[in-house]
Each structure stands twice: as C-alpha cells, then as structure tokens.
N, CA, C and O atoms as a CHARMM CRD file, in Angstrom:
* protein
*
  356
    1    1 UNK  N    -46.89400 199.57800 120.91900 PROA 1      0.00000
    2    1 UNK  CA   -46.25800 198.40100 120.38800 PROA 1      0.00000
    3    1 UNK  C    -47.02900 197.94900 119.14900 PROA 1      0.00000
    4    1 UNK  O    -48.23800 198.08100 118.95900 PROA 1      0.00000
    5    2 UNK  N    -46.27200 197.48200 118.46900 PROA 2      0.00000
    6    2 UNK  CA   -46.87700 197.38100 116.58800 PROA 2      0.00000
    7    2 UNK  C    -47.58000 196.09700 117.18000 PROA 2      0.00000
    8    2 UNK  O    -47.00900 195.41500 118.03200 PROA 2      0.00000
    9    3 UNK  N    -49.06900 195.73500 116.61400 PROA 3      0.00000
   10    3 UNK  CA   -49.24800 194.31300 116.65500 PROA 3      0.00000
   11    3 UNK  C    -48.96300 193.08900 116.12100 PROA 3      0.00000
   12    3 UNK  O    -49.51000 192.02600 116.41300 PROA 3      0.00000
   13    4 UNK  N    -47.59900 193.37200 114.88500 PROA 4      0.00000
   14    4 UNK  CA   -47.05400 192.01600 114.79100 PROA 4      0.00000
   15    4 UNK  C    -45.87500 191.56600 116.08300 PROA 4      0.00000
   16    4 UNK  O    -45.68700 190.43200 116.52200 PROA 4      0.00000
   17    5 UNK  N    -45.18100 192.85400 116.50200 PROA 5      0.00000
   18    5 UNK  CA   -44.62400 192.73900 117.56400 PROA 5      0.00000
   19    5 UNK  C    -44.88700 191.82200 118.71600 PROA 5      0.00000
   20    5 UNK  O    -44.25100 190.86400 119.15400 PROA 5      0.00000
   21    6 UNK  N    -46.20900 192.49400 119.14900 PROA 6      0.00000
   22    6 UNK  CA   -46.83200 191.87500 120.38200 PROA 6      0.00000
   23    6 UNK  C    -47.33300 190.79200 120.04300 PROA 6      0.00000
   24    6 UNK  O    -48.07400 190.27800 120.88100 PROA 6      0.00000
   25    7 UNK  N    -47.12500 190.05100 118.72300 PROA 7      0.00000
   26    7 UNK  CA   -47.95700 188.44200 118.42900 PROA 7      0.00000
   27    7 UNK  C    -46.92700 187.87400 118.78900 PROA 7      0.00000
   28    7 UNK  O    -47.03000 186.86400 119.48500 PROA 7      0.00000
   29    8 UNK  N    -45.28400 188.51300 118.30300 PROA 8      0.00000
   30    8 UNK  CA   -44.25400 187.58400 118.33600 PROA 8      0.00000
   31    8 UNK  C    -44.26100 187.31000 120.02500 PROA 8      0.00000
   32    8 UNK  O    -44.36200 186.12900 120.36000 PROA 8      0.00000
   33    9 UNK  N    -44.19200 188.00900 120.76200 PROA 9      0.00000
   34    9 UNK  CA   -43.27000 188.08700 122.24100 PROA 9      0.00000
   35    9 UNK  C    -44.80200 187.54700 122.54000 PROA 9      0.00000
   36    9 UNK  O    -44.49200 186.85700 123.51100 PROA 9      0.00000
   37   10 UNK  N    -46.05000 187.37900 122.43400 PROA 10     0.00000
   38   10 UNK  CA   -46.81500 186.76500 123.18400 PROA 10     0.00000
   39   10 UNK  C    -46.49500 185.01100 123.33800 PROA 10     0.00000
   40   10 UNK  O    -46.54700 184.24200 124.29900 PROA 10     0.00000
   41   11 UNK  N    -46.04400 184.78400 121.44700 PROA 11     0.00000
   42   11 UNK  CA   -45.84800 183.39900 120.84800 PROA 11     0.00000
   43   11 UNK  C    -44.50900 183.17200 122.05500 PROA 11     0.00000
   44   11 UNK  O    -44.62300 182.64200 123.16000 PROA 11     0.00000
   45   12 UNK  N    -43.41800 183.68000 121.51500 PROA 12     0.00000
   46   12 UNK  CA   -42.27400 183.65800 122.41500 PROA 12     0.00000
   47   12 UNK  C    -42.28400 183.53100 123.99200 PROA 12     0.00000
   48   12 UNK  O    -41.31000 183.03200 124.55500 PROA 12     0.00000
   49   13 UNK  N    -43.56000 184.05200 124.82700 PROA 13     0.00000
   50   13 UNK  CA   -43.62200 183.66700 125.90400 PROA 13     0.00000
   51   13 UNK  C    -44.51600 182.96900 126.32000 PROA 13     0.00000
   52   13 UNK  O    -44.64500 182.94300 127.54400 PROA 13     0.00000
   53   14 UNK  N    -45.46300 182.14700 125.48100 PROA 14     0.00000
   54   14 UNK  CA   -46.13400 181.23000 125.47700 PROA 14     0.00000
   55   14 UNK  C    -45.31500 179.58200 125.71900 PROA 14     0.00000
   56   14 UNK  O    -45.29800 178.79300 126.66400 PROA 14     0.00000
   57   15 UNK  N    -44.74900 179.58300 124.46700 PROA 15     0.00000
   58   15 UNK  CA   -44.21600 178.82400 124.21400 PROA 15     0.00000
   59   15 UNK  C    -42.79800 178.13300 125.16600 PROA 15     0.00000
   60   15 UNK  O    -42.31400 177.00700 125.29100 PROA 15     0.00000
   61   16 UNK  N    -42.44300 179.72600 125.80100 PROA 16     0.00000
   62   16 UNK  CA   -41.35100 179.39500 126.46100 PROA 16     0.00000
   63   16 UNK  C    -41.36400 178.67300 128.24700 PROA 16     0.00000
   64   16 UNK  O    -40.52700 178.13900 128.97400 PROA 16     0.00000
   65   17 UNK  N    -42.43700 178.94600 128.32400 PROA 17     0.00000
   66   17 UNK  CA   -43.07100 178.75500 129.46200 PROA 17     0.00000
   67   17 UNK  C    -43.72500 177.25900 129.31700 PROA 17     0.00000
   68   17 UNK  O    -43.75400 176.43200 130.22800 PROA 17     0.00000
   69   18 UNK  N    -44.23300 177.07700 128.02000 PROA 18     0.00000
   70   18 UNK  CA   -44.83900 175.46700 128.02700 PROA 18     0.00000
   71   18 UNK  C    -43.35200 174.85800 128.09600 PROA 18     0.00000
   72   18 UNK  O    -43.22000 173.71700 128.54000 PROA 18     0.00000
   73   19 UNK  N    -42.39700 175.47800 127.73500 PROA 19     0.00000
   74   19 UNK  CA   -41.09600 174.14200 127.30800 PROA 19     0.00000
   75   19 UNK  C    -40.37100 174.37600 128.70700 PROA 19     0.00000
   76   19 UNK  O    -39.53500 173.53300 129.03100 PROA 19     0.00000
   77   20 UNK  N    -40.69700 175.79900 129.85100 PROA 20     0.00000
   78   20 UNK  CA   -40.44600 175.47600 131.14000 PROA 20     0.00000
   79   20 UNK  C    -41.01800 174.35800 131.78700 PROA 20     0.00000
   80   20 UNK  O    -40.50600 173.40000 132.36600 PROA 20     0.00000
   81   21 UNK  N    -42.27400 174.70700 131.55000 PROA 21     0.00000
   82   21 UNK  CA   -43.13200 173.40000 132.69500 PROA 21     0.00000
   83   21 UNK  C    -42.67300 172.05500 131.92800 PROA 21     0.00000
   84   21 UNK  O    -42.61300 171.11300 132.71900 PROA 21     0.00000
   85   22 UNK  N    -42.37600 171.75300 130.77300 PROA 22     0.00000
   86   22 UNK  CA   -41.50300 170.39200 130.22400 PROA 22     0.00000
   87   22 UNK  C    -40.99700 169.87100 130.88200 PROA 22     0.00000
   88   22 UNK  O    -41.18300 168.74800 131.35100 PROA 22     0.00000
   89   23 UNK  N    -40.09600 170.75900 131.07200 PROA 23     0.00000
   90   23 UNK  CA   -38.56700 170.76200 132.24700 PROA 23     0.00000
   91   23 UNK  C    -38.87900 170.35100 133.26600 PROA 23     0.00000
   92   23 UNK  O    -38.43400 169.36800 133.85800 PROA 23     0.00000
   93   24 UNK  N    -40.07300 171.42100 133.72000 PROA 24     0.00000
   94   24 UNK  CA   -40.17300 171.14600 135.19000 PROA 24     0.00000
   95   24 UNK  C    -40.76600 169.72300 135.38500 PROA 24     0.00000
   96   24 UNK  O    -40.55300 169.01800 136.37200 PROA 24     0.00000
   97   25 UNK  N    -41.52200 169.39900 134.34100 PROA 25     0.00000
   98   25 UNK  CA   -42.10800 168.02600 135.03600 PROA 25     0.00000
   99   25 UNK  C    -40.66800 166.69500 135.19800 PROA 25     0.00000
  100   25 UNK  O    -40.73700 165.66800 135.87400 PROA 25     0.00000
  101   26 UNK  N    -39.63100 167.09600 134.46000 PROA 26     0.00000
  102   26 UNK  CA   -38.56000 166.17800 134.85800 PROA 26     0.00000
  103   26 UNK  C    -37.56400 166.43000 136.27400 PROA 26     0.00000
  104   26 UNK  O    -37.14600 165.60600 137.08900 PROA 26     0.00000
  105   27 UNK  N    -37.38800 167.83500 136.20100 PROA 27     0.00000
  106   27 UNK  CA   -36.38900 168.11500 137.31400 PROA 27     0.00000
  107   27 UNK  C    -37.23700 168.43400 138.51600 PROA 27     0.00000
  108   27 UNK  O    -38.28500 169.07800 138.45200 PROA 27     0.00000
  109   28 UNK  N    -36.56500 167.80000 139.92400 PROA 28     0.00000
  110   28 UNK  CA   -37.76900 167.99900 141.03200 PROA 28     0.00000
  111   28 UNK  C    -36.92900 169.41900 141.14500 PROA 28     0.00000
  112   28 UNK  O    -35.87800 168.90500 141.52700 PROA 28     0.00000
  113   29 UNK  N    -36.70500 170.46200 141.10600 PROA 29     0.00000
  114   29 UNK  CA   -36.81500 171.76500 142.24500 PROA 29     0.00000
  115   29 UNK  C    -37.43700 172.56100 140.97200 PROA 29     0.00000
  116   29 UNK  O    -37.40000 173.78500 141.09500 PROA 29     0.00000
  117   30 UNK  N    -37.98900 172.07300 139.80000 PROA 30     0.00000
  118   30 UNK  CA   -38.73700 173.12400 139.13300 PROA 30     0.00000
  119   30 UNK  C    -40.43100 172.56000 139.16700 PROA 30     0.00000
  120   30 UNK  O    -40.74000 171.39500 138.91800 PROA 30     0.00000
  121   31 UNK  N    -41.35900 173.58300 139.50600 PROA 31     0.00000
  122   31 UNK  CA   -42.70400 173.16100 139.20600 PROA 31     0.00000
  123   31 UNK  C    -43.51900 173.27700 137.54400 PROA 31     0.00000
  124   31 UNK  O    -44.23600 174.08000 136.94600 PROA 31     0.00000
  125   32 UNK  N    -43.01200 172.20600 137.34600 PROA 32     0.00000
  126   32 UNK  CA   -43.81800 172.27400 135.32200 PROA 32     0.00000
  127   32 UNK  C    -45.15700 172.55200 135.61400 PROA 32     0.00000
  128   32 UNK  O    -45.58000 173.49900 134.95000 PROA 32     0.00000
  129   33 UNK  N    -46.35800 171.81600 136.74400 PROA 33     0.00000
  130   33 UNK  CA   -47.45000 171.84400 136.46800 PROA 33     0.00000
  131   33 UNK  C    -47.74100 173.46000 136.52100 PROA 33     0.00000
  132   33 UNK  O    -48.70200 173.93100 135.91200 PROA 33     0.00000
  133   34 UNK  N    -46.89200 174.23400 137.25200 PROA 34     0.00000
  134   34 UNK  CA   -47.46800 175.44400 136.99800 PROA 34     0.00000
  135   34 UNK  C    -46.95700 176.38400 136.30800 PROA 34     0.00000
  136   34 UNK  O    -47.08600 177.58900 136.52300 PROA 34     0.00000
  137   35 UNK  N    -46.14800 175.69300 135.15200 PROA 35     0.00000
  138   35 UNK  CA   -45.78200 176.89500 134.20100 PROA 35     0.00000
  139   35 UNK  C    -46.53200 176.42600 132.64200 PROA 35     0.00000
  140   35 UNK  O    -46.62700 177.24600 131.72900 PROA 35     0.00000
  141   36 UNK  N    -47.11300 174.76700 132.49300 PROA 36     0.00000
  142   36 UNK  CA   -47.98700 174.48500 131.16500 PROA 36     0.00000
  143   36 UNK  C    -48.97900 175.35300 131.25100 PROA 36     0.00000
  144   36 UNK  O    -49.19200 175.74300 130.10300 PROA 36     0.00000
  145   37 UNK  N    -49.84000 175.96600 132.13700 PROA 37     0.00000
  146   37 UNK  CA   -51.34300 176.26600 132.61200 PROA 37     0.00000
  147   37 UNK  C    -50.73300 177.75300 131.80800 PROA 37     0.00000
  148   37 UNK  O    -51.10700 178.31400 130.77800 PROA 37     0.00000
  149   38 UNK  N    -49.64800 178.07200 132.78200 PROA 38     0.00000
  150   38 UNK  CA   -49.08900 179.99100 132.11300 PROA 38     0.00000
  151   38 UNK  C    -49.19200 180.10600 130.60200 PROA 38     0.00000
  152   38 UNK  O    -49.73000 181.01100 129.96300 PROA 38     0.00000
  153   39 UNK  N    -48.44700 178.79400 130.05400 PROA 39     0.00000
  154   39 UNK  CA   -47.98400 178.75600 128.67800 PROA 39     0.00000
  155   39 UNK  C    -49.24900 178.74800 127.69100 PROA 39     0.00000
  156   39 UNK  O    -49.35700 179.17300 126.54100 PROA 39     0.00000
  157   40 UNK  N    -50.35900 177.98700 128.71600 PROA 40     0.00000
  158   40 UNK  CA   -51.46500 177.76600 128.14500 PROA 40     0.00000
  159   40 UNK  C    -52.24700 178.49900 127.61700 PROA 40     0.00000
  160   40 UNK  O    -52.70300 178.46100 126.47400 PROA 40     0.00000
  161   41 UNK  N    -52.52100 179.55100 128.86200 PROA 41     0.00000
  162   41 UNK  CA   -53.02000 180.67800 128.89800 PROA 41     0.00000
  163   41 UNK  C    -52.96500 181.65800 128.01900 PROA 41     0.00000
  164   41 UNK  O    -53.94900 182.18300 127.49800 PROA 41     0.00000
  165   42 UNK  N    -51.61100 181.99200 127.78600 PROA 42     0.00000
  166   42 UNK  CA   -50.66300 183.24900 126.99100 PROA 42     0.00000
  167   42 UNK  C    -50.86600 182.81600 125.78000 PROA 42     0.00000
  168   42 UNK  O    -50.88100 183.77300 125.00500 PROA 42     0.00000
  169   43 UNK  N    -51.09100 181.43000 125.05500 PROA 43     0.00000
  170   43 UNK  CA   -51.10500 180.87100 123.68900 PROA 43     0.00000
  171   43 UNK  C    -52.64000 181.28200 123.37400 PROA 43     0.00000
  172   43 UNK  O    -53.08600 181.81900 122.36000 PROA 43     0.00000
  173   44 UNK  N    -53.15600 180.96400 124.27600 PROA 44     0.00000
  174   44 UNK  CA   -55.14300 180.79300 124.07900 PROA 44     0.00000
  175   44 UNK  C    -55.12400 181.97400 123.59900 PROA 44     0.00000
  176   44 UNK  O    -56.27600 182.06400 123.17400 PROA 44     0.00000
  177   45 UNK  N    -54.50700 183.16700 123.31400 PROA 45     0.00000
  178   45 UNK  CA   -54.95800 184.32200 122.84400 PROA 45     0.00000
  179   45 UNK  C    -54.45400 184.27000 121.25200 PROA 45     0.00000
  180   45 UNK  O    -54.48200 185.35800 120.67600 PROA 45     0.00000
  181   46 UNK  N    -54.02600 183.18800 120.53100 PROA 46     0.00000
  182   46 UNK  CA   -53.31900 182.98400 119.78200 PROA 46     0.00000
  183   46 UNK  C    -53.71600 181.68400 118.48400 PROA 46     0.00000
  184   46 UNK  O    -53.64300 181.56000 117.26100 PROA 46     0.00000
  185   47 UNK  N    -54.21900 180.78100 119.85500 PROA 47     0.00000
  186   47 UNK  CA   -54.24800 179.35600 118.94000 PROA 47     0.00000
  187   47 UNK  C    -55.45200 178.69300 119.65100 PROA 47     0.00000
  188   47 UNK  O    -55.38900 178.56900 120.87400 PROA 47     0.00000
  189   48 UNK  N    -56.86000 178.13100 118.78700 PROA 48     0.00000
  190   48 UNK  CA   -57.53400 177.23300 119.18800 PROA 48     0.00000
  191   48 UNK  C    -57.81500 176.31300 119.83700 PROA 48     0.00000
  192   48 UNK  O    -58.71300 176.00200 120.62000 PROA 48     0.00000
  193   49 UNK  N    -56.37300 175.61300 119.16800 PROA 49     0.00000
  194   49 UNK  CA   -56.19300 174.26000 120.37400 PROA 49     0.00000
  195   49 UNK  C    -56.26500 174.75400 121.95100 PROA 49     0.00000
  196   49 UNK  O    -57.17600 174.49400 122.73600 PROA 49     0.00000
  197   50 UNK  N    -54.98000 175.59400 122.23900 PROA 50     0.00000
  198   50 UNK  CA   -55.35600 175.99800 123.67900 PROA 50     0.00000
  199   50 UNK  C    -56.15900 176.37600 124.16400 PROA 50     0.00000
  200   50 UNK  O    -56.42100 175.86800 125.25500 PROA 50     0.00000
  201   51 UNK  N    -56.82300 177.22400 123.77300 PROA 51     0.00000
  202   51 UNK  CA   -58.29500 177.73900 124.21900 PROA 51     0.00000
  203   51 UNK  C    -59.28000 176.48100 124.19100 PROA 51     0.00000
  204   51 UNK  O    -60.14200 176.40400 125.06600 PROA 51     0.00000
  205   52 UNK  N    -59.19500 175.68300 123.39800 PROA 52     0.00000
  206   52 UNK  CA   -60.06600 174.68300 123.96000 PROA 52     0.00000
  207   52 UNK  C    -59.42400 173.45900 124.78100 PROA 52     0.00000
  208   52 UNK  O    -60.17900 172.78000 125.47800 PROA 52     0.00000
  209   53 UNK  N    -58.07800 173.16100 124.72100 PROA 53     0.00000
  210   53 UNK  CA   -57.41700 172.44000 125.64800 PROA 53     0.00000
  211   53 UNK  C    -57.75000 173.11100 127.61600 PROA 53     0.00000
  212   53 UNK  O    -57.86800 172.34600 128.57300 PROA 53     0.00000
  213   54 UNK  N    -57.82500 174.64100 127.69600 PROA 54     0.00000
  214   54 UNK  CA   -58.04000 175.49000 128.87700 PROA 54     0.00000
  215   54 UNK  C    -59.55700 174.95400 129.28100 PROA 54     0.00000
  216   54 UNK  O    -60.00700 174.47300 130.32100 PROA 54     0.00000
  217   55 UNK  N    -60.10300 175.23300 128.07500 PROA 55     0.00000
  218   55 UNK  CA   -61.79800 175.04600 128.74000 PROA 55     0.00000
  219   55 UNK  C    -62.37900 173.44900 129.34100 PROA 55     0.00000
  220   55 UNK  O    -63.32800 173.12700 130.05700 PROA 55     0.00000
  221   56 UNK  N    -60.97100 172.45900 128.44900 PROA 56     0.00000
  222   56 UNK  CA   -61.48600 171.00600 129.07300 PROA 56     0.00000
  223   56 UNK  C    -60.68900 171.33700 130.62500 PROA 56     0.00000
  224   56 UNK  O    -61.27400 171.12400 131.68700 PROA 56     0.00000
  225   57 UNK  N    -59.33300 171.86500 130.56200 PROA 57     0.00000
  226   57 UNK  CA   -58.73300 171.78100 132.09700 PROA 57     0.00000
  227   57 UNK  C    -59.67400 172.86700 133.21400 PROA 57     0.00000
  228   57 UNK  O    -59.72900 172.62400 134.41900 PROA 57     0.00000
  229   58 UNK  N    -60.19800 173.76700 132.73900 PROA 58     0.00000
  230   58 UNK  CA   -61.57400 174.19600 133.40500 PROA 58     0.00000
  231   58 UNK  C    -62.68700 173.82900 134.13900 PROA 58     0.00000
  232   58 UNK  O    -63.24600 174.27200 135.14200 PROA 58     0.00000
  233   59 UNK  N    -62.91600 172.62600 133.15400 PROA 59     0.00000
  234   59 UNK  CA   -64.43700 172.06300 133.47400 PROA 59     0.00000
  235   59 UNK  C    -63.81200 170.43200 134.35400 PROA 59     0.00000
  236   59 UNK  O    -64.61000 169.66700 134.89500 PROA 59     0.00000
  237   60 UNK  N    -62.44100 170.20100 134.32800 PROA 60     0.00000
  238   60 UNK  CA   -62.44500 169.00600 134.82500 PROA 60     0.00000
  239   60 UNK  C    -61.71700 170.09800 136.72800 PROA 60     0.00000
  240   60 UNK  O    -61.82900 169.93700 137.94300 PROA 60     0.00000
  241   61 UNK  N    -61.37500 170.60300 136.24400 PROA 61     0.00000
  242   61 UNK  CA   -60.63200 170.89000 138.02300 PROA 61     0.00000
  243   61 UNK  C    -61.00500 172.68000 137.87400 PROA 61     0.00000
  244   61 UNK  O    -60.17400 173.42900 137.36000 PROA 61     0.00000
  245   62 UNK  N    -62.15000 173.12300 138.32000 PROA 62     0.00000
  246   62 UNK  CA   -63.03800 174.50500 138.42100 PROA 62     0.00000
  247   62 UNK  C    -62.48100 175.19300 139.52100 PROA 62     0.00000
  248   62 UNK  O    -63.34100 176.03300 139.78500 PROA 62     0.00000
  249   63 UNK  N    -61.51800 175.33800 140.34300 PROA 63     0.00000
  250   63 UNK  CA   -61.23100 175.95800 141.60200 PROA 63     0.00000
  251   63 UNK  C    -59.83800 176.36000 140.64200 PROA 63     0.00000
  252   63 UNK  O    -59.53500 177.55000 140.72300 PROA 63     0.00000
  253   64 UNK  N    -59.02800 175.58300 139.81900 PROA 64     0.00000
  254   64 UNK  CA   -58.01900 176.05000 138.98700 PROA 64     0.00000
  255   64 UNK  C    -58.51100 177.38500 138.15100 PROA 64     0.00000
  256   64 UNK  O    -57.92100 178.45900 138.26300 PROA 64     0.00000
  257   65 UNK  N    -59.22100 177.26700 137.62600 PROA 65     0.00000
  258   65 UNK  CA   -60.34100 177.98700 136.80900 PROA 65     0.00000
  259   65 UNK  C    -60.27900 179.22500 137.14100 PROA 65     0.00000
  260   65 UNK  O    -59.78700 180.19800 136.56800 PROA 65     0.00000
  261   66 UNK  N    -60.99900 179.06500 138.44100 PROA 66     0.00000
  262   66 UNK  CA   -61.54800 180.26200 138.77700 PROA 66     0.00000
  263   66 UNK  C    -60.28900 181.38700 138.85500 PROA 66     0.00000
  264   66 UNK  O    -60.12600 182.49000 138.33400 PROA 66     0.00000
  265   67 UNK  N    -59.30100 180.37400 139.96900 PROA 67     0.00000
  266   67 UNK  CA   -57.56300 181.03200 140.13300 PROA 67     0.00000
  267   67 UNK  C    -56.78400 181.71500 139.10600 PROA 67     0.00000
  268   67 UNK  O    -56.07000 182.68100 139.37600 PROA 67     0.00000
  269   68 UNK  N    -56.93900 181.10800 137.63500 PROA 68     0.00000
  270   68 UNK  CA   -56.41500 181.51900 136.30100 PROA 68     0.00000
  271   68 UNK  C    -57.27100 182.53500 136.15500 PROA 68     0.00000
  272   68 UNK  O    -56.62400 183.53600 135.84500 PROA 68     0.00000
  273   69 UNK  N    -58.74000 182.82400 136.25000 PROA 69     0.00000
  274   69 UNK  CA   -59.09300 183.70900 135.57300 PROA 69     0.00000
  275   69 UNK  C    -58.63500 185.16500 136.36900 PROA 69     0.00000
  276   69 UNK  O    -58.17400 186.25500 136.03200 PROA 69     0.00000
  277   70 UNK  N    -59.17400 184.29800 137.98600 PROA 70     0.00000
  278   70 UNK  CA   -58.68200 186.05300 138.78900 PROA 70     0.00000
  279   70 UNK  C    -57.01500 186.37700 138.58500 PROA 70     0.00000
  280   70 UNK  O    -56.64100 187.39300 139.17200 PROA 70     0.00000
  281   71 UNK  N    -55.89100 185.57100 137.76000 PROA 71     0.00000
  282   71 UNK  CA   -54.81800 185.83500 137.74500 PROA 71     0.00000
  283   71 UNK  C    -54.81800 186.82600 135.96300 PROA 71     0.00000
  284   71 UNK  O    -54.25600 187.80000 135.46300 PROA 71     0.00000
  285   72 UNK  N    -55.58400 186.03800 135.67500 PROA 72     0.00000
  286   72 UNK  CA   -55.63300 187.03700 134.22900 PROA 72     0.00000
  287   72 UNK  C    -56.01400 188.26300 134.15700 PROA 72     0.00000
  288   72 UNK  O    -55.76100 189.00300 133.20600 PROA 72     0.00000
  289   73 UNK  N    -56.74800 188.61900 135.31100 PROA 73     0.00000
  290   73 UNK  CA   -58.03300 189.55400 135.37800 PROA 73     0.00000
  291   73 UNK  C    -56.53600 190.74200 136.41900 PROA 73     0.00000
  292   73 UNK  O    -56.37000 191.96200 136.38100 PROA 73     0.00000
  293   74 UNK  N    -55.88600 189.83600 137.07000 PROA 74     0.00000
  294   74 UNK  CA   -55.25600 190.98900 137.88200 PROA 74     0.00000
  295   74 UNK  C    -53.29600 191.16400 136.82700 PROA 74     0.00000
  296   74 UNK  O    -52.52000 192.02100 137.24800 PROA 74     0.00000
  297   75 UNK  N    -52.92200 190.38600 135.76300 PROA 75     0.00000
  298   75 UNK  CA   -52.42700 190.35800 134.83300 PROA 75     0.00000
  299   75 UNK  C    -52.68300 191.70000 133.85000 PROA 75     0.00000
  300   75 UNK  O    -51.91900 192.40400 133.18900 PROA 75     0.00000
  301   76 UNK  N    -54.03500 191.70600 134.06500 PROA 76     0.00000
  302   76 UNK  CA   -54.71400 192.50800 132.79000 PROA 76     0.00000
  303   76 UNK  C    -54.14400 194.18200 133.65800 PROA 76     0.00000
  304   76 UNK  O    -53.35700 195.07300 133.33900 PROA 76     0.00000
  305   77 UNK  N    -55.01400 193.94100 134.80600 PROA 77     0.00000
  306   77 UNK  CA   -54.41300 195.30800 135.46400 PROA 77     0.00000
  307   77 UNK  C    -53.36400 196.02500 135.85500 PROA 77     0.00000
  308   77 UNK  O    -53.41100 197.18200 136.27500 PROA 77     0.00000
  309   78 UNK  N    -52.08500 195.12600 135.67700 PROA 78     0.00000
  310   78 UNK  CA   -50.77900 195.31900 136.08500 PROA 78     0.00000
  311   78 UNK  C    -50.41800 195.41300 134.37200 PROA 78     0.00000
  312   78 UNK  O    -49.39600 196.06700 134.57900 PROA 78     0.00000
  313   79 UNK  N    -50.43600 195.30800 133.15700 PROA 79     0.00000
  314   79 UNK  CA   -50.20800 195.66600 132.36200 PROA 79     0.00000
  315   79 UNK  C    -50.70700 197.36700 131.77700 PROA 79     0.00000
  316   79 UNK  O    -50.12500 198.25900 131.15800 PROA 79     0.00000
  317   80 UNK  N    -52.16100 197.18500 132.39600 PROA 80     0.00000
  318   80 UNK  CA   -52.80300 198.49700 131.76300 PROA 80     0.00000
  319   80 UNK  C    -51.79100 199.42700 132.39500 PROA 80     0.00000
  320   80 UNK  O    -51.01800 200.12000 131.73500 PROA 80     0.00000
  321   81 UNK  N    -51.84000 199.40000 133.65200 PROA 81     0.00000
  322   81 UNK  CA   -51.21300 200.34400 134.55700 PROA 81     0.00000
  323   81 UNK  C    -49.13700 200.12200 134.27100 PROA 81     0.00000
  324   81 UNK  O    -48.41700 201.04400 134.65500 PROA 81     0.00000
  325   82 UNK  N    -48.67200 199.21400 133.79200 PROA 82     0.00000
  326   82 UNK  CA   -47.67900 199.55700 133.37600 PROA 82     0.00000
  327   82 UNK  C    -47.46600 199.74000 131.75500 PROA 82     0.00000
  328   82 UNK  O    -46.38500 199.68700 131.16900 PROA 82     0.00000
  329   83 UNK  N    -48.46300 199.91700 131.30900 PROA 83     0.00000
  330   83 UNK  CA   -48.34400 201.03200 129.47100 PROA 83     0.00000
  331   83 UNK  C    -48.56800 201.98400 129.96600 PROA 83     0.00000
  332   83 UNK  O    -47.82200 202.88400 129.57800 PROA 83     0.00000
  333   84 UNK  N    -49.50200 202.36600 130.91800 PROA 84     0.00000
  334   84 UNK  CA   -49.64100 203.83900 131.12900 PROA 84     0.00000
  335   84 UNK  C    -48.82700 204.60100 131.53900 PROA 84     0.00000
  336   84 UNK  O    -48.84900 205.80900 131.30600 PROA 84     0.00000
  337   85 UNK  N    -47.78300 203.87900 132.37300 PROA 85     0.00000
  338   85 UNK  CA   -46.71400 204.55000 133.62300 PROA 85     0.00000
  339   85 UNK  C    -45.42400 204.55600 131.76800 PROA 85     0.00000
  340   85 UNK  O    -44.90600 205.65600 131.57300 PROA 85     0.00000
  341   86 UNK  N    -45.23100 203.95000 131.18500 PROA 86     0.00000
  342   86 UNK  CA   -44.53100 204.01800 129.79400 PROA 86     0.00000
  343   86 UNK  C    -44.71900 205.03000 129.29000 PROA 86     0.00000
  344   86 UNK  O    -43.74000 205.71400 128.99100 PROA 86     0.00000
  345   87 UNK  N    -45.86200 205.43200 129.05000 PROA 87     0.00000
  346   87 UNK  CA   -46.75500 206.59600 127.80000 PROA 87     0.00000
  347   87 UNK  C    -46.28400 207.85600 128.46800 PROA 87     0.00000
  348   87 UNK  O    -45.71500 208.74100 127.82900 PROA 87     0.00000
  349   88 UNK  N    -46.54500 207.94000 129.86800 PROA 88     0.00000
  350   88 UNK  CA   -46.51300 209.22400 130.62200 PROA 88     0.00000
  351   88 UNK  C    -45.07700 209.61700 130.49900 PROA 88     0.00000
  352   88 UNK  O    -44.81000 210.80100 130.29200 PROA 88     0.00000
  353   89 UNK  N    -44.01100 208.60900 130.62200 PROA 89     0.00000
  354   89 UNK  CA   -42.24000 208.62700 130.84300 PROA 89     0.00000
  355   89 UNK  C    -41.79000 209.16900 129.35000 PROA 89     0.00000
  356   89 UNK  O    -40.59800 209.32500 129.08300 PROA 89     0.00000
C-alpha cells in the first residue's frame, strides 16, 4: 500500500470513529466513550494533539492505558499477519 494511501484511510478511520463516539455520546444504544479512545488512538499516529490528548487520558485513568496499549499491541499482530496472508494470495 502506497504511503499516501495509508495516511488517507488511517485519517478516514480516525476521524470516523471520533464522529461515531459523537453520536454515541447522544444516542443511548451506541457507546461513544468507546469509539473517541479508537478515534484517538488511530489519529495519534498522525497528529500531536492526540498523542498528547492519549498521554493526559493515560496518566489520569492507567488501567485504560494499559487495555489500549495491549489492544494496539494485539491490533499490530492481526494486521502483520493479515498483509502477510495478502502478499502470499
């Protein structure tokens, strides 16, 4: 994948996910608080603010923290392993 590609669809699912959890914080059968943190996440590879907006929601609630990172960490592995299963096809 070209890397302007993968900036767009990272931006695109960053973003789309913060304007889910929007939503969700108005409508009760959607959960917003846990799609800003996703949106958060996916941007921090992108934009400053989030990455340092993550590290204050880090240091104030650390059991979240820890949860995001082992979700990134097992994110990371379900991607490697689905480019690879791509490359081989």
């Amino acid at each position: 994948m070209k890397p302007r590609s993968k900036q767009i669809l990272v931006l695109i699912a960053g973003w789309s996910f913060i304007r889910l959890g929007i939503v969700g914080l108005i409508l009760p059968f959607l959960q917003g608080v846990l799609f800003i943190p996703l949106g958060l996440i996916i941007l921090s590879s992108q934009y400053a603010w989030a990455r340092l907006l993550l590290m204050k929601l880090r240091k104030r609630f650390p059991k979240i923290g820890r949860v995001s990172d082992e979700s990134a960490a097992r994110a990371t592995t379900l991607w490697k392993c689905f480019s690879r299963q791509r490359t081989k096809d």
